[in-house]
PDB file as gemmi writes it, atoms N, CA and C in Angstrom:
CRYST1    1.000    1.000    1.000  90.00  90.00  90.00 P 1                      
ATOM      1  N   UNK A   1     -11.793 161.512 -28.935  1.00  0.00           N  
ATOM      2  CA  UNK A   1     -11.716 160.838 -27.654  1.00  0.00           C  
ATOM      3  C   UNK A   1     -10.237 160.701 -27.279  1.00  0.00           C  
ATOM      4  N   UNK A   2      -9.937 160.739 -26.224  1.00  0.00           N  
ATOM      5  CA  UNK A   2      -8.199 160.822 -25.382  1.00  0.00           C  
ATOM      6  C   UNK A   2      -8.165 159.399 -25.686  1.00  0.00           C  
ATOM      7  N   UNK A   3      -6.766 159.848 -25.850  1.00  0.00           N  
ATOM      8  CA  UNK A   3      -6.445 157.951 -25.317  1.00  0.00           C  
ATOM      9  C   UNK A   3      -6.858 157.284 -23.959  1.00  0.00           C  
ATOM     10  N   UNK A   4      -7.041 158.052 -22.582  1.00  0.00           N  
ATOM     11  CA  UNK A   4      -6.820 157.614 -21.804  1.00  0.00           C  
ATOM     12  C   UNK A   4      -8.759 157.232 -21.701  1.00  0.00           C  
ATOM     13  N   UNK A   5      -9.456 158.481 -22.032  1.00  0.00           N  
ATOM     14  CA  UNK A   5     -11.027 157.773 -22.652  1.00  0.00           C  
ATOM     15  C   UNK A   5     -10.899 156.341 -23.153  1.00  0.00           C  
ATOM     16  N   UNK A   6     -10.627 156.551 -24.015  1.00  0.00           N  
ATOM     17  CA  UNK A   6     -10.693 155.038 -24.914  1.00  0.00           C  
ATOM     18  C   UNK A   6      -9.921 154.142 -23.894  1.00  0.00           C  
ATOM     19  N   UNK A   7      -9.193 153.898 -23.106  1.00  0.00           N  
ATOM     20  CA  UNK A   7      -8.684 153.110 -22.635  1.00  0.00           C  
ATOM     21  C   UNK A   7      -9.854 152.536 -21.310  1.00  0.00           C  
ATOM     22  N   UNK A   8     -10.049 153.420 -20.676  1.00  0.00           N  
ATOM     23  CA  UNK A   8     -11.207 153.353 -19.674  1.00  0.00           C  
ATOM     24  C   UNK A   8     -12.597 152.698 -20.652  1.00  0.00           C  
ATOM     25  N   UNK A   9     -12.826 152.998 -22.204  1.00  0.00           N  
ATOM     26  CA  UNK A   9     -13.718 152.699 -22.580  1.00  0.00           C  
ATOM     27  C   UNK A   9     -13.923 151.137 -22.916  1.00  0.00           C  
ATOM     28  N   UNK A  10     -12.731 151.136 -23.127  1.00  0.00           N  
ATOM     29  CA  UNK A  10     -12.181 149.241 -23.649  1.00  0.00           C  
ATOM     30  C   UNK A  10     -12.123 148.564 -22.188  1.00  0.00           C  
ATOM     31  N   UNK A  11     -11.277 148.734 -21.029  1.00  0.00           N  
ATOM     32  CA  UNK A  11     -11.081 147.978 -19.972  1.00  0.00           C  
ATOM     33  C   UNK A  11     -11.581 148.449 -19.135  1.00  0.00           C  
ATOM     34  N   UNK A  12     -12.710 149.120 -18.695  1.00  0.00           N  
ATOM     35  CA  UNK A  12     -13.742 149.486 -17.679  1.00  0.00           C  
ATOM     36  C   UNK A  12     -15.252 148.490 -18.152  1.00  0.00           C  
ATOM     37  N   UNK A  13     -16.036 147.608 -17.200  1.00  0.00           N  
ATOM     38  CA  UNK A  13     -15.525 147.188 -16.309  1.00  0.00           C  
ATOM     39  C   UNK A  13     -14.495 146.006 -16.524  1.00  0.00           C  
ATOM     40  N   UNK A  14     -13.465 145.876 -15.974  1.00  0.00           N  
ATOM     41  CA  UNK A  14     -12.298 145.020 -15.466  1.00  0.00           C  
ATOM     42  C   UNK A  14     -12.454 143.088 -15.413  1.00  0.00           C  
ATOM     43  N   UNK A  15     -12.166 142.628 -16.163  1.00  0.00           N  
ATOM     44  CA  UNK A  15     -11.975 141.162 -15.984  1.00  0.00           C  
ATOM     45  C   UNK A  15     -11.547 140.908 -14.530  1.00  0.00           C  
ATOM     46  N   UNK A  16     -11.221 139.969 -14.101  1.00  0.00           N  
ATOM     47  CA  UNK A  16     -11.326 138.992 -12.599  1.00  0.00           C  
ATOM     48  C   UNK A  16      -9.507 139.397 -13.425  1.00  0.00           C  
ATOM     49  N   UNK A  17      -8.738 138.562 -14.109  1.00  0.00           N  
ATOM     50  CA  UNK A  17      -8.113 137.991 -14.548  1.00  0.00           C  
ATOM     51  C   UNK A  17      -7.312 139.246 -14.913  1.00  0.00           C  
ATOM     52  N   UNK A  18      -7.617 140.574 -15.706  1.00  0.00           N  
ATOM     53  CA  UNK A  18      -6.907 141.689 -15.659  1.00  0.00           C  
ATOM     54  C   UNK A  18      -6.512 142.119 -14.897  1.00  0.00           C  
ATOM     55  N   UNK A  19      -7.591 142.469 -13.586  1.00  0.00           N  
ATOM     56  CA  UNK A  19      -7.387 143.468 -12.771  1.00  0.00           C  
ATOM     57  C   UNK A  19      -6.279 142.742 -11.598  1.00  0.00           C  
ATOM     58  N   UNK A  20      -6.601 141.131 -11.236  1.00  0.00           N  
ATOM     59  CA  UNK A  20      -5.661 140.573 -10.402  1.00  0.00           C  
ATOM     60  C   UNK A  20      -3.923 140.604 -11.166  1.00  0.00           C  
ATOM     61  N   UNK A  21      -3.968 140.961 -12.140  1.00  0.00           N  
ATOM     62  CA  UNK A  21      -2.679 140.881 -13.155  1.00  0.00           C  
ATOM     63  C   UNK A  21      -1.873 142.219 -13.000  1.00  0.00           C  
ATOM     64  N   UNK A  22      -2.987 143.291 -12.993  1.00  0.00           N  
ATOM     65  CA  UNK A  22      -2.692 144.573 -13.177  1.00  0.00           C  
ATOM     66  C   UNK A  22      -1.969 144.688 -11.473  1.00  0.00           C  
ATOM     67  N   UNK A  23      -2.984 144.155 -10.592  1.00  0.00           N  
ATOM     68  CA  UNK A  23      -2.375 144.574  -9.427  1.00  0.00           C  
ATOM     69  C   UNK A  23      -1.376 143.487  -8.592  1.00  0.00           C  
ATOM     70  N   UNK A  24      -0.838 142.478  -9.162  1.00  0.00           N  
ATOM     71  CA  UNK A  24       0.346 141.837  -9.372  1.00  0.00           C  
ATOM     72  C   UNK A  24       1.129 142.732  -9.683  1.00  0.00           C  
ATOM     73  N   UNK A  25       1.336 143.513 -10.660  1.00  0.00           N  
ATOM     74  CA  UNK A  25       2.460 143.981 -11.626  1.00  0.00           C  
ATOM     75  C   UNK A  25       2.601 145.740 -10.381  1.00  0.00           C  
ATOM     76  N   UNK A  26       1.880 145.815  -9.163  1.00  0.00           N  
ATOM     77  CA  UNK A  26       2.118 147.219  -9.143  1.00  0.00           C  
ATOM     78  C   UNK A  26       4.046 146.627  -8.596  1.00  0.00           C  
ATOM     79  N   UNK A  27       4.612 145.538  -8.555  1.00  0.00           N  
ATOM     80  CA  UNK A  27       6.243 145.422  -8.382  1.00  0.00           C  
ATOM     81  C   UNK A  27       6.123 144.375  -9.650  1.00  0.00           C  
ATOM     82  N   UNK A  28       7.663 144.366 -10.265  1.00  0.00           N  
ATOM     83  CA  UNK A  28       7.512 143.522 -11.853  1.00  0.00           C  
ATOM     84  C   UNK A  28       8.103 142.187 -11.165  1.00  0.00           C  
ATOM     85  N   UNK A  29       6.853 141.609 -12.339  1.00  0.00           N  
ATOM     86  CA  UNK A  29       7.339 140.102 -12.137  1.00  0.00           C  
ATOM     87  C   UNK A  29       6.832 139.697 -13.473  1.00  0.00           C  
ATOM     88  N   UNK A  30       7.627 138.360 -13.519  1.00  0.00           N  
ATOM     89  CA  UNK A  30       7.325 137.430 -14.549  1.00  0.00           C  
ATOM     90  C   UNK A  30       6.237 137.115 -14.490  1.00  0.00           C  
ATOM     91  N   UNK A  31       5.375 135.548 -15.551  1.00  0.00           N  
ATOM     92  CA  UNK A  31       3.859 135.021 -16.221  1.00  0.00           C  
ATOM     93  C   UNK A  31       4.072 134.135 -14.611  1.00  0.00           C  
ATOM     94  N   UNK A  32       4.829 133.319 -14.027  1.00  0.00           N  
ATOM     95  CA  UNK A  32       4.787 132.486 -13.103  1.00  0.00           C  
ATOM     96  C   UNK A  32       5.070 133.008 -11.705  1.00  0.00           C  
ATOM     97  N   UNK A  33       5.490 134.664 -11.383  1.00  0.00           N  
ATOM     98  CA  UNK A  33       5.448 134.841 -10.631  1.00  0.00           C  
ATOM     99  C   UNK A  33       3.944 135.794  -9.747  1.00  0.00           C  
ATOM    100  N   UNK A  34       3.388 136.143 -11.316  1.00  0.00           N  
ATOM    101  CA  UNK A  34       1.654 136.780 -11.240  1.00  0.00           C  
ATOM    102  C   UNK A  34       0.868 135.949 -10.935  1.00  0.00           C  
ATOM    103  N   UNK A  35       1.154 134.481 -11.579  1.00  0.00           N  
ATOM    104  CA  UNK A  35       0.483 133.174 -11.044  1.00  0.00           C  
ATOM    105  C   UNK A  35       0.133 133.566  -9.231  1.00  0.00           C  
ATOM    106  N   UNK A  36       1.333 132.961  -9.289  1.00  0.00           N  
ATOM    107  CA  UNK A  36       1.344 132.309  -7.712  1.00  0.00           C  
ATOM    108  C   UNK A  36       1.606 133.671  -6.679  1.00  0.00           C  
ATOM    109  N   UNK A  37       1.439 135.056  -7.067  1.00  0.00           N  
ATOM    110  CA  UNK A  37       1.100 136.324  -6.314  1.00  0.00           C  
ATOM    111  C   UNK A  37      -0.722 136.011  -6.259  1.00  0.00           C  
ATOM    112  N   UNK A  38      -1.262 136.170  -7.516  1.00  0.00           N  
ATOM    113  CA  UNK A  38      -2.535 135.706  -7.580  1.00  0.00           C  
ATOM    114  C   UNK A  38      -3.511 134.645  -6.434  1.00  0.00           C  
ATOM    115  N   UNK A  39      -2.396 133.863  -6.783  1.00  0.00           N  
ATOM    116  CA  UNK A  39      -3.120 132.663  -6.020  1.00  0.00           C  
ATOM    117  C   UNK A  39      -2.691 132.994  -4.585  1.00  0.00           C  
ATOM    118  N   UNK A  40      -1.939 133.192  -4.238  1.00  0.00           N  
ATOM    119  CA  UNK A  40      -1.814 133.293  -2.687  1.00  0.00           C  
ATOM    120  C   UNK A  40      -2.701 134.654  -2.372  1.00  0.00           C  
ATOM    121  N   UNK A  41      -2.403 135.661  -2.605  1.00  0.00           N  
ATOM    122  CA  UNK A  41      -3.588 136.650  -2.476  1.00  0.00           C  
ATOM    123  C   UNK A  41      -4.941 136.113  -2.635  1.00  0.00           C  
ATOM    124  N   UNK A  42      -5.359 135.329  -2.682  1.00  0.00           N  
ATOM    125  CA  UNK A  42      -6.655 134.834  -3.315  1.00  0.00           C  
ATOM    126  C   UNK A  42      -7.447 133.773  -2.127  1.00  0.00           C  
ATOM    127  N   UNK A  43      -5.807 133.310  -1.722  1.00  0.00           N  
ATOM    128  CA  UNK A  43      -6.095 131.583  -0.912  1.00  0.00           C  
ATOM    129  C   UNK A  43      -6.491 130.682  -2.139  1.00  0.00           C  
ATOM    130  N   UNK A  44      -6.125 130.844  -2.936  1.00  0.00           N  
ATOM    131  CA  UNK A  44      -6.454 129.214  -4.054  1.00  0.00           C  
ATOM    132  C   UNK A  44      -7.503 129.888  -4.873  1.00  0.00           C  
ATOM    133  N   UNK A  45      -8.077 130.715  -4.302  1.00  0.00           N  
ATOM    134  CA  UNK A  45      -9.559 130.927  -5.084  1.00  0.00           C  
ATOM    135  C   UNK A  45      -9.530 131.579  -6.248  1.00  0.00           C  
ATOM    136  N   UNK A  46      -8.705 132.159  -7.140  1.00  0.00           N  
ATOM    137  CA  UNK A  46      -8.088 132.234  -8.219  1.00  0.00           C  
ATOM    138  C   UNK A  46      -6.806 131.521  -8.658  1.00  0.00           C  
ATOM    139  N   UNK A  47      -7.007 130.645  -9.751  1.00  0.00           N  
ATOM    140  CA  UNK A  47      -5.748 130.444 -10.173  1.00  0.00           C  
ATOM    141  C   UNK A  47      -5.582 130.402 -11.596  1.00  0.00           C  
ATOM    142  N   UNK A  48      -4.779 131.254 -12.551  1.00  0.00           N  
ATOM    143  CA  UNK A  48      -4.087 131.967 -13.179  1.00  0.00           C  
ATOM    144  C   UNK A  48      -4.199 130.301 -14.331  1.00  0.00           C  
ATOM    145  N   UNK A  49      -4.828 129.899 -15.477  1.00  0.00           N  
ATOM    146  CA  UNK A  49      -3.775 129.219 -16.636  1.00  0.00           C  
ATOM    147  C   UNK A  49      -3.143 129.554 -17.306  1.00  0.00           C  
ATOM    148  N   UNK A  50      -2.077 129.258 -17.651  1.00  0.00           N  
ATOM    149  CA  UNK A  50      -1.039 130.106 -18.492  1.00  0.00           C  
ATOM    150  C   UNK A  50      -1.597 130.334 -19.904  1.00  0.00           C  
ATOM    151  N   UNK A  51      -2.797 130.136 -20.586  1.00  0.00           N  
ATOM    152  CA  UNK A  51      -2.803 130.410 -21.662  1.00  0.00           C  
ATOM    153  C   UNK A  51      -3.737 131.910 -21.290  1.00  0.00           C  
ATOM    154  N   UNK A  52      -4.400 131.650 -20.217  1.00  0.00           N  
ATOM    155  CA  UNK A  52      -5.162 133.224 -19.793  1.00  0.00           C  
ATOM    156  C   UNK A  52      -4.359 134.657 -19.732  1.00  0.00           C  
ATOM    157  N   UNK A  53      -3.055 133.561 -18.818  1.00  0.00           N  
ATOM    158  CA  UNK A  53      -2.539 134.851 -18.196  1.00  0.00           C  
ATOM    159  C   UNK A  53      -1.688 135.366 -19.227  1.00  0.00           C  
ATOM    160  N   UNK A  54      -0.987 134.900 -20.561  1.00  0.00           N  
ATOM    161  CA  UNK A  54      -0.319 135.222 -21.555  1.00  0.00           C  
ATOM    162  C   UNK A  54      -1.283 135.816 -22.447  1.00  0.00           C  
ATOM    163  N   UNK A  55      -2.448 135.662 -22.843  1.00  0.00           N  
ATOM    164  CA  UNK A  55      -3.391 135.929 -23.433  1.00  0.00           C  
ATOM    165  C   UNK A  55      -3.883 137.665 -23.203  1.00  0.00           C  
ATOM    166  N   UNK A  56      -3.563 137.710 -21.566  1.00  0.00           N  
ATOM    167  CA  UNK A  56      -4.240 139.207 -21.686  1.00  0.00           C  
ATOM    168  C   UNK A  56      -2.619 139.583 -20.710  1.00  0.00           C  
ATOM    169  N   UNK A  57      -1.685 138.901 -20.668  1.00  0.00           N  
ATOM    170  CA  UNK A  57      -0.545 139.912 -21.093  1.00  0.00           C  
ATOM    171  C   UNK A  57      -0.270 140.423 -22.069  1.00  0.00           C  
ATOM    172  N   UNK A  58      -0.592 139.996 -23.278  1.00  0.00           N  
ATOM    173  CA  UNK A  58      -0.360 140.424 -24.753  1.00  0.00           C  
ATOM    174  C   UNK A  58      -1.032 141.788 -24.765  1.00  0.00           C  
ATOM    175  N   UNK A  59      -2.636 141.297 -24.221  1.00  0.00           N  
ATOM    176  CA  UNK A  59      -3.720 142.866 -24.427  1.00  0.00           C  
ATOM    177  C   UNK A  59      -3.040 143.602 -23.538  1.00  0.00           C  
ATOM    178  N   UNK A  60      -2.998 143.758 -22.402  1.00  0.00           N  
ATOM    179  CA  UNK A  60      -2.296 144.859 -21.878  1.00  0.00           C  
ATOM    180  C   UNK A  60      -0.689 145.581 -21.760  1.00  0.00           C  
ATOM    181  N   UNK A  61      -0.155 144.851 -22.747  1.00  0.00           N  
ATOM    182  CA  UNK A  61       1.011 145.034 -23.193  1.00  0.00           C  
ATOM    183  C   UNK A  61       0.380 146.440 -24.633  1.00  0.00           C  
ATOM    184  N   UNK A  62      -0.332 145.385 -25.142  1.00  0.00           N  
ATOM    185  CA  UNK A  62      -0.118 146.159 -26.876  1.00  0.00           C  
ATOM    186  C   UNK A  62      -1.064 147.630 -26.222  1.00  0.00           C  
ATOM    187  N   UNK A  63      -2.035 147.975 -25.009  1.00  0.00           N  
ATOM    188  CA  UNK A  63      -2.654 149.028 -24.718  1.00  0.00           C  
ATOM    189  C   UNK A  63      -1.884 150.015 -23.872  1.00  0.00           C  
ATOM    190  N   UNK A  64      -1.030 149.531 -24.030  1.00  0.00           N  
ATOM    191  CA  UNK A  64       0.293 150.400 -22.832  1.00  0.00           C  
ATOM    192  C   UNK A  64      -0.031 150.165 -21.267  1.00  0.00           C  
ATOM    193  N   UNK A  65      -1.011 149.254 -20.886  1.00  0.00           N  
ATOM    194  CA  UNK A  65      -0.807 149.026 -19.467  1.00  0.00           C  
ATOM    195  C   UNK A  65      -0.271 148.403 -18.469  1.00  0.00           C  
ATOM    196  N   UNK A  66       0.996 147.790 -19.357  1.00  0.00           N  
ATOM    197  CA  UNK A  66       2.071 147.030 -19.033  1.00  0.00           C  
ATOM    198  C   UNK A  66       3.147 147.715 -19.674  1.00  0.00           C  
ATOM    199  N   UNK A  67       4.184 146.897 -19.531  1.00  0.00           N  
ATOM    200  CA  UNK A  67       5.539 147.107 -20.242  1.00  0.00           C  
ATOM    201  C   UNK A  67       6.716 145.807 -19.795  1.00  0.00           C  
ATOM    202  N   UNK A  68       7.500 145.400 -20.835  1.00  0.00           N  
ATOM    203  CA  UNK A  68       8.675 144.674 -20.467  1.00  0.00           C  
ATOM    204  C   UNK A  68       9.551 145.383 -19.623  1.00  0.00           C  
ATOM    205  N   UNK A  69       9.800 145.111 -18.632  1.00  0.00           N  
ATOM    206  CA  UNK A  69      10.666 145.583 -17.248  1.00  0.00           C  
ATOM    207  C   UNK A  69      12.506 144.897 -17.985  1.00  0.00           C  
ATOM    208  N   UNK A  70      12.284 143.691 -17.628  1.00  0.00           N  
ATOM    209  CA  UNK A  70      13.427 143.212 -17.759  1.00  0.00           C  
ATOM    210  C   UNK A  70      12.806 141.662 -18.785  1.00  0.00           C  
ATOM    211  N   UNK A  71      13.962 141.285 -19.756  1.00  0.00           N  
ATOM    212  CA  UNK A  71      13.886 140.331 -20.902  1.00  0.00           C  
ATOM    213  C   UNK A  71      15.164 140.141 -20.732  1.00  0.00           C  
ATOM    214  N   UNK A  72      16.297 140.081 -20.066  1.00  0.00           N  
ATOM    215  CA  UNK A  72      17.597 139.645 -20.394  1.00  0.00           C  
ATOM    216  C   UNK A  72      17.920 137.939 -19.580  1.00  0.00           C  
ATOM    217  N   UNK A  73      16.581 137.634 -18.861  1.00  0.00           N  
ATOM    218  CA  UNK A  73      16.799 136.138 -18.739  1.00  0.00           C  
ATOM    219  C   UNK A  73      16.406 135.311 -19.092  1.00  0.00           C  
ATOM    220  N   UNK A  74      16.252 134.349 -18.971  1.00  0.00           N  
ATOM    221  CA  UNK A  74      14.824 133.441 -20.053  1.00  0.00           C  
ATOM    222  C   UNK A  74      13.579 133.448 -19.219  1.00  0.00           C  
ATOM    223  N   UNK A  75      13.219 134.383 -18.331  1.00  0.00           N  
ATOM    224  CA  UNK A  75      11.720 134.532 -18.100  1.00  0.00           C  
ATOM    225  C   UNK A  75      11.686 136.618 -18.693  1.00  0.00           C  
ATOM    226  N   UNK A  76      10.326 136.723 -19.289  1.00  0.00           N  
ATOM    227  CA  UNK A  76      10.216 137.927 -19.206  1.00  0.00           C  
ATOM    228  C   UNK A  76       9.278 138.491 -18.197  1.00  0.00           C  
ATOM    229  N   UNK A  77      10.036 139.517 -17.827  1.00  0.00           N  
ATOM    230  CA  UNK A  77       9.453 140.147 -16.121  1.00  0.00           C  
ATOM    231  C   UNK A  77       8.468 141.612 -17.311  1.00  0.00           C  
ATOM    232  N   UNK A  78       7.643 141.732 -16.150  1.00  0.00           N  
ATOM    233  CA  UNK A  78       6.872 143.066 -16.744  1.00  0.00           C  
ATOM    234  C   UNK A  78       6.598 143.958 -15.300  1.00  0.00           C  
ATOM    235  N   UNK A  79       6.007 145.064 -15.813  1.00  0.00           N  
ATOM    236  CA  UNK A  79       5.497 146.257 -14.898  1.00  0.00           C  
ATOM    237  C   UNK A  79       4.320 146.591 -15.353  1.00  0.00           C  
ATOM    238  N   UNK A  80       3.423 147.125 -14.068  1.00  0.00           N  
ATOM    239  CA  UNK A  80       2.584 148.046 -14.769  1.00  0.00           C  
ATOM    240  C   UNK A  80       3.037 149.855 -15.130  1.00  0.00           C  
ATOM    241  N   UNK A  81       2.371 150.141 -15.989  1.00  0.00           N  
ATOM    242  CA  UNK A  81       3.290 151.953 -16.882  1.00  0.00           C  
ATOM    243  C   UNK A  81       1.700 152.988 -15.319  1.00  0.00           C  
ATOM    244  N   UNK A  82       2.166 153.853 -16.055  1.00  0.00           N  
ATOM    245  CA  UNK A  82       1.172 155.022 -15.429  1.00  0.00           C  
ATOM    246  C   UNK A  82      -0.268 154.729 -16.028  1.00  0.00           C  
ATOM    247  N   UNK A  83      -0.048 154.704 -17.290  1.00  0.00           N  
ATOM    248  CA  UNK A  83      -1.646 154.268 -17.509  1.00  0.00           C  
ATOM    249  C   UNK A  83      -2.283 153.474 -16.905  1.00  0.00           C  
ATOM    250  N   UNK A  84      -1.256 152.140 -16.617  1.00  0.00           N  
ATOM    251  CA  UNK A  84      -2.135 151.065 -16.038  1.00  0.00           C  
ATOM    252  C   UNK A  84      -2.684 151.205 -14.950  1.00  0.00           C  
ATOM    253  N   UNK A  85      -1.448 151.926 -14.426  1.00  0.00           N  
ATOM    254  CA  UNK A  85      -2.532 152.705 -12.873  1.00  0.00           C  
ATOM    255  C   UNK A  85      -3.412 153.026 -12.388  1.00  0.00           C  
ATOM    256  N   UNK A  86      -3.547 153.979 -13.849  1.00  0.00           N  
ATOM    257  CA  UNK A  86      -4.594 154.756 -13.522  1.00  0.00           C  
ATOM    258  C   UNK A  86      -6.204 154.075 -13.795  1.00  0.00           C  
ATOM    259  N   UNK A  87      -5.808 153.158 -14.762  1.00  0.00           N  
ATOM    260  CA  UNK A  87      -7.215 152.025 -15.269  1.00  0.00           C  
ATOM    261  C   UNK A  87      -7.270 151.419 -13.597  1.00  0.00           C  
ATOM    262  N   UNK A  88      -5.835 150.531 -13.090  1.00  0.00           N  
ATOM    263  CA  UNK A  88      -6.203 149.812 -11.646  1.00  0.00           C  
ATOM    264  C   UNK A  88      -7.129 150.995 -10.944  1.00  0.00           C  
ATOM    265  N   UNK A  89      -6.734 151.920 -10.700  1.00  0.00           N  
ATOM    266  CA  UNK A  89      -7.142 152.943  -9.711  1.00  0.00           C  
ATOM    267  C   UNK A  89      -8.740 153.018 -10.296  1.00  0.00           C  
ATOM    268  N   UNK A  90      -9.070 153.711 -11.595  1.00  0.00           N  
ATOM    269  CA  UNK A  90     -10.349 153.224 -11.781  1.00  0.00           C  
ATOM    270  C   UNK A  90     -10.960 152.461 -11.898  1.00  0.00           C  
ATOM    271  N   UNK A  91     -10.756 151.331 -11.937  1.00  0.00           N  
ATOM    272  CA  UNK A  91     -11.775 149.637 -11.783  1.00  0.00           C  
ATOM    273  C   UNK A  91     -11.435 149.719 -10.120  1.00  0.00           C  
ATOM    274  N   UNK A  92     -10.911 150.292  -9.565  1.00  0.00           N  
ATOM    275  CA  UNK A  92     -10.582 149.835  -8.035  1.00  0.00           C  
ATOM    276  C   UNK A  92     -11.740 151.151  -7.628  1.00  0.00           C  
ATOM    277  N   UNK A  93     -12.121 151.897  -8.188  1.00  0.00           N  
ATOM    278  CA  UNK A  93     -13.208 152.780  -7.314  1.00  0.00           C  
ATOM    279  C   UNK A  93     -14.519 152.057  -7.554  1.00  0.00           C  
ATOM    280  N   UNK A  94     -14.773 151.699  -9.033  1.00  0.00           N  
ATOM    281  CA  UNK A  94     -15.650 150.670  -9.561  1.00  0.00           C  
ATOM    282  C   UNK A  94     -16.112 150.286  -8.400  1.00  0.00           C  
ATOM    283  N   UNK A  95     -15.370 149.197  -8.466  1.00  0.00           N  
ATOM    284  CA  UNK A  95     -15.767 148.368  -7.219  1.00  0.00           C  
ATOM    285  C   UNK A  95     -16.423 148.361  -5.964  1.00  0.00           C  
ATOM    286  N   UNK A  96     -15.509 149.377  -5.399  1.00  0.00           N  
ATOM    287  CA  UNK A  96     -16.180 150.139  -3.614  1.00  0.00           C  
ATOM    288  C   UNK A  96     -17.192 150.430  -4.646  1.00  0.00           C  
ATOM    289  N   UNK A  97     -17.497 151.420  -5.223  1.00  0.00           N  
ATOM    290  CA  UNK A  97     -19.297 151.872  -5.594  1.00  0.00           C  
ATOM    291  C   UNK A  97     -19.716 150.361  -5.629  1.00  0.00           C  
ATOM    292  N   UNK A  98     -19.422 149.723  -5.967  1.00  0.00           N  
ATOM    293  CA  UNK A  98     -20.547 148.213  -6.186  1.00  0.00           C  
ATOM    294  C   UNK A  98     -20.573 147.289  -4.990  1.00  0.00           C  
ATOM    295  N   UNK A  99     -19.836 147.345  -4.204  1.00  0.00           N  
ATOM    296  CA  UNK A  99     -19.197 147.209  -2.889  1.00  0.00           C  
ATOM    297  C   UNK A  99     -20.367 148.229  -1.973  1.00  0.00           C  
ATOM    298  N   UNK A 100     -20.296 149.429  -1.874  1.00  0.00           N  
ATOM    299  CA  UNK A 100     -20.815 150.321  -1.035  1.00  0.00           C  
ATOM    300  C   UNK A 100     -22.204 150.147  -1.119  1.00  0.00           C  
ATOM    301  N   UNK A 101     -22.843 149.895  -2.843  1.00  0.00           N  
ATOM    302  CA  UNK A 101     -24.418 149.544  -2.960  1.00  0.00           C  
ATOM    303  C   UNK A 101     -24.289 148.348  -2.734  1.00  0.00           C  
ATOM    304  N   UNK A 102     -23.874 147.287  -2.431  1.00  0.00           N  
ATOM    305  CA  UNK A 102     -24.196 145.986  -1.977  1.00  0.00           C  
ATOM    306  C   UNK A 102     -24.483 145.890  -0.635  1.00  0.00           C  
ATOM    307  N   UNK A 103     -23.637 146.738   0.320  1.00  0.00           N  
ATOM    308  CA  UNK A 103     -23.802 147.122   1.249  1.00  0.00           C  
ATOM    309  C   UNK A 103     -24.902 147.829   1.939  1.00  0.00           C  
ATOM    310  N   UNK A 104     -25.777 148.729   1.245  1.00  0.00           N  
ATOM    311  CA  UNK A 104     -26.400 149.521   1.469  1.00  0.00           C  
ATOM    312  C   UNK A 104     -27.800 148.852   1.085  1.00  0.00           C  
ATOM    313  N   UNK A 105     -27.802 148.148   0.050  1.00  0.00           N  
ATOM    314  CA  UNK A 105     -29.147 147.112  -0.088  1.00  0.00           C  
ATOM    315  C   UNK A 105     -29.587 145.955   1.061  1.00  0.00           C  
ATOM    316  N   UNK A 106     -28.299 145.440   1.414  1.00  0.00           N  
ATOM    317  CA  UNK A 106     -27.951 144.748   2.154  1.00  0.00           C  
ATOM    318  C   UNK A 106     -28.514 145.067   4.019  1.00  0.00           C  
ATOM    319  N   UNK A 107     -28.044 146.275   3.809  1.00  0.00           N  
ATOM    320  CA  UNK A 107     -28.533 147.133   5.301  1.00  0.00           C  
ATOM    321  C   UNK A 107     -30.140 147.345   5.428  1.00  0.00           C  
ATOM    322  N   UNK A 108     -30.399 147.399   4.631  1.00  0.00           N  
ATOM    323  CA  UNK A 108     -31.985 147.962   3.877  1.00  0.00           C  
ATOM    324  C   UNK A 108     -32.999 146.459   4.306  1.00  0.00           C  
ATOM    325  N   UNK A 109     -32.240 145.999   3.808  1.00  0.00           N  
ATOM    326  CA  UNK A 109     -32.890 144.504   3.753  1.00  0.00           C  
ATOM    327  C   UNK A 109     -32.626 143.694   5.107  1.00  0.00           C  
ATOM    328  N   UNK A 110     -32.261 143.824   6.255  1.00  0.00           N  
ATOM    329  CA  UNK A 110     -31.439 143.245   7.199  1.00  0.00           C  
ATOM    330  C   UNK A 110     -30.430 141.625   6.889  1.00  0.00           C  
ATOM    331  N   UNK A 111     -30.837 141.508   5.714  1.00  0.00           N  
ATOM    332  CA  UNK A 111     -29.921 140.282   5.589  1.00  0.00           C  
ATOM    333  C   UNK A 111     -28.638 140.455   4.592  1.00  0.00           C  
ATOM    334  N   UNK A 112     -27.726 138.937   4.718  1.00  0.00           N  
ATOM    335  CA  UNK A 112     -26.835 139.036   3.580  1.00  0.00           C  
ATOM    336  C   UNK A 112     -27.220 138.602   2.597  1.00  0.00           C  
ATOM    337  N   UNK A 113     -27.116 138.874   1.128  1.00  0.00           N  
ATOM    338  CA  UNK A 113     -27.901 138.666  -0.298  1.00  0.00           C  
ATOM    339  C   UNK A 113     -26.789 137.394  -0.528  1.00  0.00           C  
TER     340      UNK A 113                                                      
END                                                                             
C-alpha cells in the first residue's frame, strides 16, 4: 500500500476538528491563531480547546500533514505540506458527494430532512 493509500486510509473520513485545522493551515499559523481562524469561519459554531487542537496537531504533524513553518518565537507556527492537501482536497470532495446526495434525497422528498 502507498503511503499516500494509507494516509487516505487512516484520515478519510475527516474529523470536524482535522479538517477545520487542515484548512486553517492552507497560510501558517500558530495553536491560537487556528483557534480563532476556526471560530470566526464558523460564527462561534466551532470552537477549538486547546487540548483538541494540540492533540491532533501532534497526529498530523507525526503523518506528514503538517509541518513546523517557523519555531524561532515562543509560539510555534505550522503549515500544511502537499500531502496534507491532498487528504484536504479529498475529504473536501467527500463531502460535496454527501452534500450532493443530501441534496438529491432532499429534492426527491420535497422537503428539508
Amino acid at each position: 500500500m502507498s503511503d499516500n493509500a494509507k494516509l487516505l486510509k487512516t484520515w478519510l473520513p475527516m474529523t470536524e476538528t482535522a479538517f477545520y485545522i487542515l484548512l486553517a493551515l492552507l497560510e501558517p499559523r500558530h495553536g491560537y491563531g487556528i483557534t480563532k481562524f476556526v471560530e470566526d469561519l464558523t460564527e462561534g459554531r466551532i470552537k477549538l480547546g486547546s487540548g483538541t487542537i494540540y492533540g491532533t496537531l501532534t497526529k498530523l504533524t507525526r503523518d506528514g500533514l503538517i509541518e513546523i513553518y517557523d519555531n524561532s518565537d515562543k509560539r510555534t507556527v505550522y503549515r500544511i505540506t502537499d500531502s496534507g492537501r491532498e487528504i484536504l482536497h479529498a475529504e473536501s470532495e467527500r463531502m460535496r458527494s454527501v452534500y450532493e446526495d443530501l441534496s438529491a434525497v432532499e429534492k426527491q422528498m420535497g422537503e428539508k430532512i
